[in-house]
N, C-alpha and C positions, 0 to 999 in steps of 0.2 A: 433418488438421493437418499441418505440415510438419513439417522432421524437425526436431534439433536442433542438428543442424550449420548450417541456415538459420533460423534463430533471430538476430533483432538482439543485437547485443553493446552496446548506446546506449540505455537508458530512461529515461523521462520518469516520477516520481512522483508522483502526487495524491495525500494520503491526511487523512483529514477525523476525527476523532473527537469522540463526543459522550456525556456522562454527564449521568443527572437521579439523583432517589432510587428511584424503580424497575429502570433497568436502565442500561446502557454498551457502546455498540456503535464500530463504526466502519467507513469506507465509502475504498475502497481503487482506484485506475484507475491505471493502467503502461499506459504510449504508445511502443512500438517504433519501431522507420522503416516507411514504408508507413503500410496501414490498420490495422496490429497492434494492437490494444486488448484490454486484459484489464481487468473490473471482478469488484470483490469485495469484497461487504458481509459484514464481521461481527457477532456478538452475542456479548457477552463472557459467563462466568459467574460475574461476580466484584466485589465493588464497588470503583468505584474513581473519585477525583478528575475531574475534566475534562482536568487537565492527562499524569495519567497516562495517560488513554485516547488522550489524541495523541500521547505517547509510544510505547504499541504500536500503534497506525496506523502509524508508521512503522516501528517493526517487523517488523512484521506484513507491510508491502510488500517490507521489503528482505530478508527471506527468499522470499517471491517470485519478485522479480527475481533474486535469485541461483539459487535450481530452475530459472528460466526460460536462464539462461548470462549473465547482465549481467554486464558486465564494465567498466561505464563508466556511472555514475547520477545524473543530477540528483532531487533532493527539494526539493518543493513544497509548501506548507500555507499555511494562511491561522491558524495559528496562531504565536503571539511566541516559542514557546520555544526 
């Protein structure tokens, strides 16, 4: 892996979340410059709305991107909120 000093400071955020009555997960992809790609699916353990689990999807990326050194973020969802 490279170091952390060559690390992009410009991500790209995908982050999808989904709730039924059994469970709430959510599905998470940051796009660096280059071929940089990180995905990452979670599974919550906790119930919660639909709307809440896209709430921590994004979340849940933007403490990502920031461990990762982002310093500069677009966020993406195909969700209204």
């Amino acid at each position: 892996m490279t170091s952390q000093q060559d690390l992009p400071t410009k991500w790209v955020i995908y982050a999808d979340g989904s709730s039924n009555k059994t469970a709430c997960g959510a599905g998470v992809v940051l796009e660096g410059s280059g071929d940089l790609v990180l995905e990452k699916t979670l599974k919550f353990e906790f119930n919660a709305t639909n709307n809440q689990v896209e709430y921590e999807a994004i979340l849940a990326s933007l403490h990502l991107a920031h461990d990762m050194g982002a310093r500069e973020i677009t966020c993406k969802s195909n969700s209204s909120l």
